[in-house]
KEKE-3310 file (N, C-alpha, C; in steps of 0.2 Angstrom, whole numbers, plus 5000, padded with zeros to 4 digits):
npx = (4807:4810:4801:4791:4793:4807:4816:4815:4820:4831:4837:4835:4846:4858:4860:4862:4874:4881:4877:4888:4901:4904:4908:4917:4936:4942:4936:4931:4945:4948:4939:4941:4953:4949:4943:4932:4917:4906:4909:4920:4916:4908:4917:4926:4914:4915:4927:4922:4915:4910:4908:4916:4917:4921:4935:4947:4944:4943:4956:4963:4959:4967:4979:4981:4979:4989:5000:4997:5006:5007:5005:4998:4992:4990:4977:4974:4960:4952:4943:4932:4914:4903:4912:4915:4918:4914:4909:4921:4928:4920:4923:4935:4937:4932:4940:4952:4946:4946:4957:4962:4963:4961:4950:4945:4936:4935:4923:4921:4908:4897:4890:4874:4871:4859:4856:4867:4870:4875:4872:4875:4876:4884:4878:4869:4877:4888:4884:4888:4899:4900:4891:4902:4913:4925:4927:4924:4915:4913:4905:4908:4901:4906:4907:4916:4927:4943:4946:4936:4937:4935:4936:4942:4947:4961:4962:4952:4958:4968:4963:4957:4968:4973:4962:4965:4963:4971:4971:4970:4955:4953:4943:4937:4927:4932:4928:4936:4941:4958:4966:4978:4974:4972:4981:4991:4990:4990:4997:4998:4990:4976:4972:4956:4951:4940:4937:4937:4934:4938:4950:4945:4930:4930:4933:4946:4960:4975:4985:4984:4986:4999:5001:4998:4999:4997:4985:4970:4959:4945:4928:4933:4924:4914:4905:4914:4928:4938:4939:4947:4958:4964:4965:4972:4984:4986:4987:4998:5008:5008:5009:5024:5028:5027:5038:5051:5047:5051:5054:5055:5048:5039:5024:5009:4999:4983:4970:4955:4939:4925:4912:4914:4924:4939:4956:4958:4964:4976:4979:4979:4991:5003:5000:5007:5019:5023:5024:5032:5046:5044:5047:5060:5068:5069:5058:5045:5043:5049:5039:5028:5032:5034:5020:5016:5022:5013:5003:5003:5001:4992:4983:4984:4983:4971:4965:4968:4961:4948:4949:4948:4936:4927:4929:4923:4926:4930:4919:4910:4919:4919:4906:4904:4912:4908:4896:4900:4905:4897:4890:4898:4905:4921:4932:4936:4948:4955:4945:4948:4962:4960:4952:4961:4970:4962:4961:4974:4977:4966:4974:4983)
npy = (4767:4783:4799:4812:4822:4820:4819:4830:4837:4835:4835:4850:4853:4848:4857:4868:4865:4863:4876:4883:4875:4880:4892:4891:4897:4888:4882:4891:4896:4886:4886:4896:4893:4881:4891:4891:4903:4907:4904:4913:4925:4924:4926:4939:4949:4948:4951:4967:4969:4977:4974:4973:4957:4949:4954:4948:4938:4939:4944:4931:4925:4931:4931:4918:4916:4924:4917:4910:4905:4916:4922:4935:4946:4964:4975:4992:5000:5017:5032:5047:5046:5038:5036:5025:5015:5002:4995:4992:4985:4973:4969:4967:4958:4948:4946:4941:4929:4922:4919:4911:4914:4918:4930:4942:4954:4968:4979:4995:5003:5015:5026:5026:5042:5044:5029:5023:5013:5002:5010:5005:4988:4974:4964:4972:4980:4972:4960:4949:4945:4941:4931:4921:4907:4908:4923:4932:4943:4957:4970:4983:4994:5011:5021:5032:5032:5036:5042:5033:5021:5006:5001:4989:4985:4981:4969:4962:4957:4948:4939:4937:4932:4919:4912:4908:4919:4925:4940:4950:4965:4982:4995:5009:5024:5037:5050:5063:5064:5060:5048:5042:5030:5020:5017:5014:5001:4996:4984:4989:5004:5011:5023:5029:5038:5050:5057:5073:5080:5092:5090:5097:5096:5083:5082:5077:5076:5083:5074:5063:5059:5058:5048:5037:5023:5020:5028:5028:5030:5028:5025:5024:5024:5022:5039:5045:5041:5047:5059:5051:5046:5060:5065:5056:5058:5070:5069:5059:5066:5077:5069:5068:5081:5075:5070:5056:5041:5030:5017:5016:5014:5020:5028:5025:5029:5024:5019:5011:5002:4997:4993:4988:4977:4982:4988:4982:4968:4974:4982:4973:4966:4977:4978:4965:4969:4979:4975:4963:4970:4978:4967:4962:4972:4974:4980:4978:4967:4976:4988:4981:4976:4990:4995:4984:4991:5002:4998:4994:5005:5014:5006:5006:5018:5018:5009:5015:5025:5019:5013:5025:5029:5020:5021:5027:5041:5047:5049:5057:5069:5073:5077:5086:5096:5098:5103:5116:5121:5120:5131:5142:5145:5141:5137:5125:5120:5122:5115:5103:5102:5103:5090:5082:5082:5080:5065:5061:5064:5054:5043:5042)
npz = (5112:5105:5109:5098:5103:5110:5098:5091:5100:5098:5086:5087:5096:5090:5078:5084:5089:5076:5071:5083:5081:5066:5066:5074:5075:5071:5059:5052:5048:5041:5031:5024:5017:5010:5001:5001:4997:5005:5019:5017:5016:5029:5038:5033:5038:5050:5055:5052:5059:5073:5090:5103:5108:5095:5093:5095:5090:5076:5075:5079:5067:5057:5061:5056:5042:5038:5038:5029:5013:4997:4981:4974:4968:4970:4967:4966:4960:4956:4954:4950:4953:4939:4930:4927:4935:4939:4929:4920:4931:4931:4918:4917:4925:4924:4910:4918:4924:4912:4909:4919:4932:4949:4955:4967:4972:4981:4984:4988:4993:4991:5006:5015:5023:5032:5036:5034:5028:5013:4998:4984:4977:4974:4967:4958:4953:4945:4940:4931:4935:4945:4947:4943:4945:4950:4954:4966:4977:4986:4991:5002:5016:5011:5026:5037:5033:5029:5011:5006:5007:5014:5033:5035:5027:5024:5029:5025:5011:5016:5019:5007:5000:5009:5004:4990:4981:4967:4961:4968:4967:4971:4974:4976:4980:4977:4977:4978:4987:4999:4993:4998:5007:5000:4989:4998:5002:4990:4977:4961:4955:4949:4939:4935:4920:4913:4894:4889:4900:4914:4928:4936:4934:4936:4949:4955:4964:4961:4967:4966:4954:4954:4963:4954:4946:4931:4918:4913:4901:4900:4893:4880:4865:4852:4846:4856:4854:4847:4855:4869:4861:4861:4874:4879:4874:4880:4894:4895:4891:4902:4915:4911:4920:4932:4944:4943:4949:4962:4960:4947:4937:4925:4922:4915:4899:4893:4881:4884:4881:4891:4885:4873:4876:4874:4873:4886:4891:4887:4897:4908:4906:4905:4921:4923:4918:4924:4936:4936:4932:4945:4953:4948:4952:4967:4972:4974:4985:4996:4994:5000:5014:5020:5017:5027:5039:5038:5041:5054:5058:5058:5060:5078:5078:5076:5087:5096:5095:5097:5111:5117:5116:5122:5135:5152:5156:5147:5138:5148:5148:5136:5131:5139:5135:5122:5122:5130:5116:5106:5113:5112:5122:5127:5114:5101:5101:5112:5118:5115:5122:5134:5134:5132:5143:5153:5150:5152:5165:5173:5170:5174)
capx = (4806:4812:4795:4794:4796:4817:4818:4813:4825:4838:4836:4839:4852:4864:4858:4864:4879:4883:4881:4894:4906:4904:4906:4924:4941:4948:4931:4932:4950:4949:4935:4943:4957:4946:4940:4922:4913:4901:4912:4923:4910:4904:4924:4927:4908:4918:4933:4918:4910:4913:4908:4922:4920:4923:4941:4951:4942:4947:4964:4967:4960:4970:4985:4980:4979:4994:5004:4998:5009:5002:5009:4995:4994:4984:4977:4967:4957:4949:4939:4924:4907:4904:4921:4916:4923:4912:4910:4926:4931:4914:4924:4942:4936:4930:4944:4956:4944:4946:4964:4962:4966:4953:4950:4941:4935:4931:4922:4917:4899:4893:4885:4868:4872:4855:4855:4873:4871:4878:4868:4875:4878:4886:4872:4865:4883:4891:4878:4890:4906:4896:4890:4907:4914:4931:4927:4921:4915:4911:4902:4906:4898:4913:4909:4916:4935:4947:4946:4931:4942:4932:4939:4942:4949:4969:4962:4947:4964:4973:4956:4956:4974:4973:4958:4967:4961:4976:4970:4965:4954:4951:4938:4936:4922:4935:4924:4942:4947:4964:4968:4981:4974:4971:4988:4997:4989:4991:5005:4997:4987:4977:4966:4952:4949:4935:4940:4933:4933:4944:4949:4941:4923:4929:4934:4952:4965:4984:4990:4982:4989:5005:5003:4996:5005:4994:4979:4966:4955:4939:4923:4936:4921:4910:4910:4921:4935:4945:4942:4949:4964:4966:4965:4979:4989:4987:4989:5004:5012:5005:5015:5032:5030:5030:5045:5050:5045:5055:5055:5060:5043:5035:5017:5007:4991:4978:4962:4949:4932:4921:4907:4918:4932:4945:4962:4954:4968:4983:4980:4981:5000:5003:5000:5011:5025:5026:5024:5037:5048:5045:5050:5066:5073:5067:5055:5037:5044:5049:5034:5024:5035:5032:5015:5014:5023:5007:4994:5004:5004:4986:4980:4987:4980:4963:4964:4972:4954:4941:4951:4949:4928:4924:4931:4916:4928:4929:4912:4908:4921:4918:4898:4903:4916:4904:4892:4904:4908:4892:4890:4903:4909:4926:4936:4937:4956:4955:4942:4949:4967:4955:4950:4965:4972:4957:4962:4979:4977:4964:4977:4992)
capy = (4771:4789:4801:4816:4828:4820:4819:4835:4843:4833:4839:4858:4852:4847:4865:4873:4861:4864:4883:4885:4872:4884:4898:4892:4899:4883:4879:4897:4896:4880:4886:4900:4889:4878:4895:4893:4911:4908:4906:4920:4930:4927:4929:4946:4952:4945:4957:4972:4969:4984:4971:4970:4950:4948:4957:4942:4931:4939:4945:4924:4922:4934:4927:4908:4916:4927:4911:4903:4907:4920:4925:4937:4956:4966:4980:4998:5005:5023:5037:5050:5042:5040:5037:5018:5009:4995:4992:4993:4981:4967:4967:4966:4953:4942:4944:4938:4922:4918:4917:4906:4917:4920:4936:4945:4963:4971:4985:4999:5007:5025:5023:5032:5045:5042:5023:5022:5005:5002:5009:4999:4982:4970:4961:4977:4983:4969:4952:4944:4943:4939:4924:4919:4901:4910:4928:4936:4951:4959:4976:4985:5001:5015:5022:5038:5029:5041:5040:5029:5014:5001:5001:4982:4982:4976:4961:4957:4958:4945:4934:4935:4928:4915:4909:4906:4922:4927:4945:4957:4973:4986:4998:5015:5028:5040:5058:5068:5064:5059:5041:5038:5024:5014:5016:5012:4992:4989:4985:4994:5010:5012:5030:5030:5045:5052:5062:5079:5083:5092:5089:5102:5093:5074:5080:5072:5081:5082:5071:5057:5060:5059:5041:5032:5018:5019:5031:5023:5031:5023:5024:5025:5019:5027:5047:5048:5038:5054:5062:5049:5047:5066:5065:5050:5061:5076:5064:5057:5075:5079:5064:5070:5084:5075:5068:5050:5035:5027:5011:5017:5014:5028:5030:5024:5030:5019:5021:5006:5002:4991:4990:4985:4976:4983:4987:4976:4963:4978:4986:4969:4966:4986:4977:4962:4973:4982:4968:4959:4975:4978:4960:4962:4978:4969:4986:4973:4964:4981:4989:4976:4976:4995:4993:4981:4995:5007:4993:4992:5011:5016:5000:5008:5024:5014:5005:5021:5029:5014:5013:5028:5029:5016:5025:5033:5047:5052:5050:5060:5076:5074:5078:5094:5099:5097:5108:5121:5123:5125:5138:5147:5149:5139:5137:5119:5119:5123:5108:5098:5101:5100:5083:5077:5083:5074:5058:5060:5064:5048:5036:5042)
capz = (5106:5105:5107:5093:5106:5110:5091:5089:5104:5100:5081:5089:5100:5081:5074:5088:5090:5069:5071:5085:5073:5063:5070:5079:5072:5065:5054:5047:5043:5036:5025:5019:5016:5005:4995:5002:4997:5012:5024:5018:5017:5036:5041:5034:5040:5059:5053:5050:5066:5079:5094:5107:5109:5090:5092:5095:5086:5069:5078:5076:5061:5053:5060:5054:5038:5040:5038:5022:5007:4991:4976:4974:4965:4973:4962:4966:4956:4958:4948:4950:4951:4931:4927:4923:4937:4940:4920:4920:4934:4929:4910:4917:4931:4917:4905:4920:4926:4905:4910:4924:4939:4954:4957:4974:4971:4986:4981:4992:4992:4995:5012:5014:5031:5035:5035:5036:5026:5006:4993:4979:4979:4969:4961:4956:4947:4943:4939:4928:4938:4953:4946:4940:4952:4952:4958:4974:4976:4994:4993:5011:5016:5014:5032:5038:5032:5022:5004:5005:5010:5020:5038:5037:5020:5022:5033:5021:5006:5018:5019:5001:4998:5009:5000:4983:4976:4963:4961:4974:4965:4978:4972:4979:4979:4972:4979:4976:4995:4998:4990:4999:5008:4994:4988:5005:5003:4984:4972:4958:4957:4941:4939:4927:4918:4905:4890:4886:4909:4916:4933:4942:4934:4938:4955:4954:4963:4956:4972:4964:4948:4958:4964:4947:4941:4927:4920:4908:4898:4900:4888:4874:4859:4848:4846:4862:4852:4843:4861:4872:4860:4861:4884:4880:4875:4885:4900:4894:4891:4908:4917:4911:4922:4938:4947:4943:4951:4968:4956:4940:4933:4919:4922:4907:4899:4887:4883:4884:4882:4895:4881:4868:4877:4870:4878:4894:4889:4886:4905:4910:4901:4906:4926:4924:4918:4930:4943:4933:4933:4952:4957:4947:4956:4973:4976:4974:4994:4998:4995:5004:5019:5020:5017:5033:5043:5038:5042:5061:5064:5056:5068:5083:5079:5076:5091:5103:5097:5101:5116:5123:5114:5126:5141:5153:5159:5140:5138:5149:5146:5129:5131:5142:5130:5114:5125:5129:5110:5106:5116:5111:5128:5124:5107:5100:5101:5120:5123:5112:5126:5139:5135:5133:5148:5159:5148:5152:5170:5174:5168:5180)
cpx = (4806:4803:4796:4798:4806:4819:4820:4820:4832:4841:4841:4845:4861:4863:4864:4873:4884:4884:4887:4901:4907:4908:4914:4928:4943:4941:4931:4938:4951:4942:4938:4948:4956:4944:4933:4920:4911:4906:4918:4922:4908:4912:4924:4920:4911:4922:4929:4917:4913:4913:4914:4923:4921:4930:4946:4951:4945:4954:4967:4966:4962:4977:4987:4983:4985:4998:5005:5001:5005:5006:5004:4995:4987:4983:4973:4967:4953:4948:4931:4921:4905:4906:4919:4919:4919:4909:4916:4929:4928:4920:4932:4944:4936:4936:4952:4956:4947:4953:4967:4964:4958:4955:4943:4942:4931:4930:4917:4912:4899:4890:4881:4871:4864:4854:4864:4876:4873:4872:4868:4875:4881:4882:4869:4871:4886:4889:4885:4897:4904:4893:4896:4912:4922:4931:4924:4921:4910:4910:4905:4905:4906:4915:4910:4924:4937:4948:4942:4932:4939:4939:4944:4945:4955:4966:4959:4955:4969:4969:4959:4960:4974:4970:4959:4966:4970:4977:4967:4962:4951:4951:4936:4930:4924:4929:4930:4944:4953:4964:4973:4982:4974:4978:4993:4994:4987:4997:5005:4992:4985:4971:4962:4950:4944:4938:4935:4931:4937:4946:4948:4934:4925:4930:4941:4959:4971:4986:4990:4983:4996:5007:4999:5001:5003:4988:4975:4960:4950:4934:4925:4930:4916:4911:4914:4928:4938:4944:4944:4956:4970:4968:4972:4984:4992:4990:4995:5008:5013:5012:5022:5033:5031:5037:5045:5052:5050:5058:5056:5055:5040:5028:5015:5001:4989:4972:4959:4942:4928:4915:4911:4923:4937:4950:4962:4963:4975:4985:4982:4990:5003:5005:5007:5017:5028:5026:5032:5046:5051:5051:5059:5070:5071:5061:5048:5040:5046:5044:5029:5027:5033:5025:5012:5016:5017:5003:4995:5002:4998:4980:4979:4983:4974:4962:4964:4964:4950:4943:4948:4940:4924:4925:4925:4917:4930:4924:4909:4913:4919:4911:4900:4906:4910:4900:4895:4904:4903:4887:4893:4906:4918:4927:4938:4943:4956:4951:4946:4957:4965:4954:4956:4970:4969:4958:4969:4981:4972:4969:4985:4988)
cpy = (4779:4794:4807:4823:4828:4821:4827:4840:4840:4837:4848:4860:4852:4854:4867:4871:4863:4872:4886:4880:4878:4890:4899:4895:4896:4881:4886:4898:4893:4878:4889:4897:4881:4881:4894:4900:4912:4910:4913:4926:4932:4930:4935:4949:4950:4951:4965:4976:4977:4980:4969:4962:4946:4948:4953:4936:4933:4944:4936:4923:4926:4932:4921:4912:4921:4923:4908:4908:4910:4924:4931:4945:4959:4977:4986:5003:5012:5027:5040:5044:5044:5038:5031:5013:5002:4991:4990:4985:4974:4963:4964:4962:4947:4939:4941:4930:4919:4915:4913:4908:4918:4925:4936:4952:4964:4979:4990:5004:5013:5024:5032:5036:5042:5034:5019:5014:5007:5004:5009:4995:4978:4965:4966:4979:4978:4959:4947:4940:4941:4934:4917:4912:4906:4918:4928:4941:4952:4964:4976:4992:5006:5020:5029:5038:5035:5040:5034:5022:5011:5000:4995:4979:4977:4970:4958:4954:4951:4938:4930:4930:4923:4910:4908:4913:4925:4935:4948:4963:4975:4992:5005:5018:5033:5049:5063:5068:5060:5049:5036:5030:5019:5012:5015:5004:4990:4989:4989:4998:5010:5017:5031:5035:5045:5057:5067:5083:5084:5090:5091:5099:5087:5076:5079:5076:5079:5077:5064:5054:5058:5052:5036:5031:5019:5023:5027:5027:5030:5025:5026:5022:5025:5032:5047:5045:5043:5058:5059:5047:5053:5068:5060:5054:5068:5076:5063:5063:5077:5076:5065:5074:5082:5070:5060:5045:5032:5018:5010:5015:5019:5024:5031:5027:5026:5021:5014:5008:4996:4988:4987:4979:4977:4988:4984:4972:4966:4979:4979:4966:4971:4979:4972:4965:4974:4977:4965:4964:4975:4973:4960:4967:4977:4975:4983:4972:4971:4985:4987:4976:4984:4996:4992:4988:4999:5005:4995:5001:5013:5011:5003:5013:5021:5013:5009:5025:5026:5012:5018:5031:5028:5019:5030:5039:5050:5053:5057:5069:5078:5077:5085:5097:5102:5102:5114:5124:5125:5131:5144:5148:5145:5136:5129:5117:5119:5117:5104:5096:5098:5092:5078:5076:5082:5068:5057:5060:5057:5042:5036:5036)
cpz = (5108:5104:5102:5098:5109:5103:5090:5094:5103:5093:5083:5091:5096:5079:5077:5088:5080:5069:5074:5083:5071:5062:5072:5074:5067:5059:5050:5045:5039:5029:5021:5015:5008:4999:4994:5003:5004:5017:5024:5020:5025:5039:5040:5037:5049:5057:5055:5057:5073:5087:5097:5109:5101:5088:5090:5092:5078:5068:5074:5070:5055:5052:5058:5045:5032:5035:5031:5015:5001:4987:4971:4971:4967:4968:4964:4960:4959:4953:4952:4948:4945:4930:4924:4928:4938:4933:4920:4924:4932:4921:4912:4922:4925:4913:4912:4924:4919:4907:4915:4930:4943:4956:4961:4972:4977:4984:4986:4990:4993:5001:5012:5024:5034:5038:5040:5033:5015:5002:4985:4982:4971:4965:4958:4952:4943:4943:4937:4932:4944:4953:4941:4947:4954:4954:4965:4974:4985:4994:5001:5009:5017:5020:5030:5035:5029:5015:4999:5006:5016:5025:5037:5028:5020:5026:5028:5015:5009:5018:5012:4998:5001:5006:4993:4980:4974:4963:4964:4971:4970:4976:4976:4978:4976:4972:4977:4985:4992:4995:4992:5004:5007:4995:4992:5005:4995:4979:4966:4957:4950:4942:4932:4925:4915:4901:4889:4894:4909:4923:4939:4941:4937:4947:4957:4956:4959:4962:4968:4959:4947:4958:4959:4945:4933:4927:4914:4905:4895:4894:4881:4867:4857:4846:4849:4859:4853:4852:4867:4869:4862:4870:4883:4879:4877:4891:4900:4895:4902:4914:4918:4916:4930:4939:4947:4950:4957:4962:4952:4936:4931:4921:4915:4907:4893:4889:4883:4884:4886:4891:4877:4869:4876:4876:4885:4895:4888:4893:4908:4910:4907:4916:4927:4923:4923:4936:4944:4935:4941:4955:4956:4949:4963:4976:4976:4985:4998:5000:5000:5011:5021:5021:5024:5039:5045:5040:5050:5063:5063:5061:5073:5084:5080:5084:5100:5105:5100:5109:5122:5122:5122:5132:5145:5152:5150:5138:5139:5150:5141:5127:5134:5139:5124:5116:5126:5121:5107:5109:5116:5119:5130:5116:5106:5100:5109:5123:5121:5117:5133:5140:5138:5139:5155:5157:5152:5163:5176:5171:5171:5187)
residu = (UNK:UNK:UNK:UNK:UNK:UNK:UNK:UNK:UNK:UNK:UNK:UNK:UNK:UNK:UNK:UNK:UNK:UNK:UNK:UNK:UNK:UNK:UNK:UNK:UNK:UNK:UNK:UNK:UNK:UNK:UNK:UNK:UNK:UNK:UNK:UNK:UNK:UNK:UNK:UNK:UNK:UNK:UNK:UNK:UNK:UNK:UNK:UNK:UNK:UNK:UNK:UNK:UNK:UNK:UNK:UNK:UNK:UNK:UNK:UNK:UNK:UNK:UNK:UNK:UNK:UNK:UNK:UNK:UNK:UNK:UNK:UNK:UNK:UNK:UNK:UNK:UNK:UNK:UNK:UNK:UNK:UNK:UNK:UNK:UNK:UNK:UNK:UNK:UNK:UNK:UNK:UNK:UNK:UNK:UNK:UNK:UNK:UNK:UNK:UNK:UNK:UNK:UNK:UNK:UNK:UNK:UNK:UNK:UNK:UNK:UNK:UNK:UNK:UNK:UNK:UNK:UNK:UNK:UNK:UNK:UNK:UNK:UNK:UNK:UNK:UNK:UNK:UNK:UNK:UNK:UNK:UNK:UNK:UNK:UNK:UNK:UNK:UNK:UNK:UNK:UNK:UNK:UNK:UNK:UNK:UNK:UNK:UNK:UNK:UNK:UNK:UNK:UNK:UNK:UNK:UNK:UNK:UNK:UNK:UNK:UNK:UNK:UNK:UNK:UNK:UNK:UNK:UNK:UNK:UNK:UNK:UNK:UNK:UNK:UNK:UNK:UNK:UNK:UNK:UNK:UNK:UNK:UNK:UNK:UNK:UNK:UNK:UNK:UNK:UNK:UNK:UNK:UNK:UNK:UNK:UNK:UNK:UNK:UNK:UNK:UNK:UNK:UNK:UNK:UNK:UNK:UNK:UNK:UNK:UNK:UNK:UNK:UNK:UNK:UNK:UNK:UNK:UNK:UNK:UNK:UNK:UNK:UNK:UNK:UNK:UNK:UNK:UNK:UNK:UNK:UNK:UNK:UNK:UNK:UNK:UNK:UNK:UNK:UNK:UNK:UNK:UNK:UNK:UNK:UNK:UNK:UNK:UNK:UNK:UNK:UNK:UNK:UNK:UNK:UNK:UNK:UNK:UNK:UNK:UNK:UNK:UNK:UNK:UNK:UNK:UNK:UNK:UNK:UNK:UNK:UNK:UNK:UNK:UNK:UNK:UNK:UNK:UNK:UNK:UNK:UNK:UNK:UNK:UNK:UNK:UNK:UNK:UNK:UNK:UNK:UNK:UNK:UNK:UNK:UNK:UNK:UNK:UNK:UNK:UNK:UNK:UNK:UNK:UNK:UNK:UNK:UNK:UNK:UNK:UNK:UNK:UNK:UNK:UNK:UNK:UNK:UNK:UNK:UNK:UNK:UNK:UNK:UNK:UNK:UNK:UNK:UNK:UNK:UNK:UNK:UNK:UNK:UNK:UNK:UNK:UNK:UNK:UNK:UNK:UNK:UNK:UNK:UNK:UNK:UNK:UNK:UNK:UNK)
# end
């Protein structure tokens, strides 16, 4: 008869044995593949990870999921903090489970500098949608990234589609930096405005004005009604004066309300249009093919930096560099030739 103390290690032995299960590639692709949150969840948090023996591991399980088939619309949203986006997205998440699509909102956070960690979160913005079987919602901290765009975003977006999810929304911070990372990984682009700001108060440069498929004039209800009508049609006006579209699509504007839900169930139309549109002048596979070009060459660059991070002989020029600069006793253009030309000479 087995004493408590074999029971017991053998017990730990299964644990230990069940975690690294777990843990292997083919048990996280083949969860994701089922449309286990958990397991999604721990995969893109693999994707996140900055540790060099994680690389390859969500290198393969990007290419497993690479493979699997998705007929998927992958959608960004962006606007000033205010603007309504996560009202906005909780009502418009809802109103596309009603319709029986699984939607995955990756929505990136403000990250505290001090902390360097999210401070929202998805329970705290959006309860309702968060407790929905057919969403997913995955706050990541938006980092030091360009335009608030989680590092790890196009891979999470590649997660998501394997796992069944139908609708990708991909949620910005929307400070008035450049946007155009969003817009280089999604099919439609939709900018939420408010009425009665102009866009020297929202923050919102014209670039961004540029690449909208669609603007939306959010907390369209109550007083603000008659001055979200009156924003629709300044916006509209507006629009004409930029230069049409590669795809032969007109930039719409509507107001809605996330309290009210109203036009929720238009913008959605307003999407598939355009999707439908797309598909039929072949510029949707185009896009997407393009798209992928940007992921390989923005990678590249990624990977050309951690590469050369990691490197001691950059380490340590980079430290004497930074000191020089602060001393003024060389010009940040000249270190910054400097370095490269001690990089460049360590690797003949």
């Amino acid at each position: 008869m087995a004493s408590k103390k074999d029971i017991s290690t053998n017990t730990v032995s299964k644990i230990k044995q069940l975690r690294k299960q777990e843990t292997s590639i083919e048990s996280l692709v083949d969860g994701i593949f089922r449309g286990d949150k958990a397991i999604l969840a721990k995969a893109i948090t693999l994707l996140e990870s900055a540790k060099p023996e994680h690389f390859e591991k969500a290198n393969a399980i990007i290419e497993k999921c690479l493979s699997k088939p998705s007929k998927s619309i992958r959608i960004g949203i962006t606007g000033v903090p205010g603007v309504g986006k996560s009202s906005f997205i909780e009502v418009f998440g809802k109103t596309l489970t009603g319709l029986g699509k699984k939607v995955a909102v990756l929505a990136v956070d403000p990250t505290s500098t001090l902390t360097k960690g999210s401070i929202l979160g998805d329970k705290t913005r959006m309860e309702t949608l968060a407790k929905d079987p057919n969403a997913f919602i995955r706050p990541s901290p938006s980092g030091e990234s360009l335009g608030g765009v989680a590092r790890k975003t196009r891979e999470s977006i590649i997660l998501c589609e394997a796992a069944g999810y139908d609708i990708i929304l991909v949620e910005t911070v929307g400070v008035g930096q450049s946007e155009t990372v969003v817009h280089s990984m999604v099919d439609f682009f939709l900018l939420l405005k408010l009425s009665g700001a102009g866009d020297e108060l929202q923050g919102i440069k014209r670039g961004i004005m540029e690449m909208a498929d669609a603007i939306a004039i959010n907390k369209a209800d109550g007083d603000n009604l008659k001055k979200a009508k009156l924003a629709e049609t300044e916006f509209s006006r507006a629009l004409h004066l930029y230069p049409p579209k590669e795809n032969g699509w007109t930039p719409k504007v509507m107001s809605c309300s996330s309290i009210e839900n109203k036009g929720i169930l238009e913008i959605w139309q307003m999407v598939t249009d355009f999707v439908s549109n797309n598909q039929q002048n072949d510029f949707f596979e185009k896009n997407r093919k393009m798209q992928n070009k940007n992921w390989f060459l923005q990678t590249v660059d990624e990977q050309l930096k951690q590469f050369f991070h990691q490197k001691r002989y950059y380490k340590e020029i980079k430290e004497k560099m930074l000191k020089a600069v602060e001393q003024n006793r060389i010009s940040p253009f000249y270190a910054a030739k400097t370095v490269l030309d001690h990089i460049t000479k360590e690797l003949k």
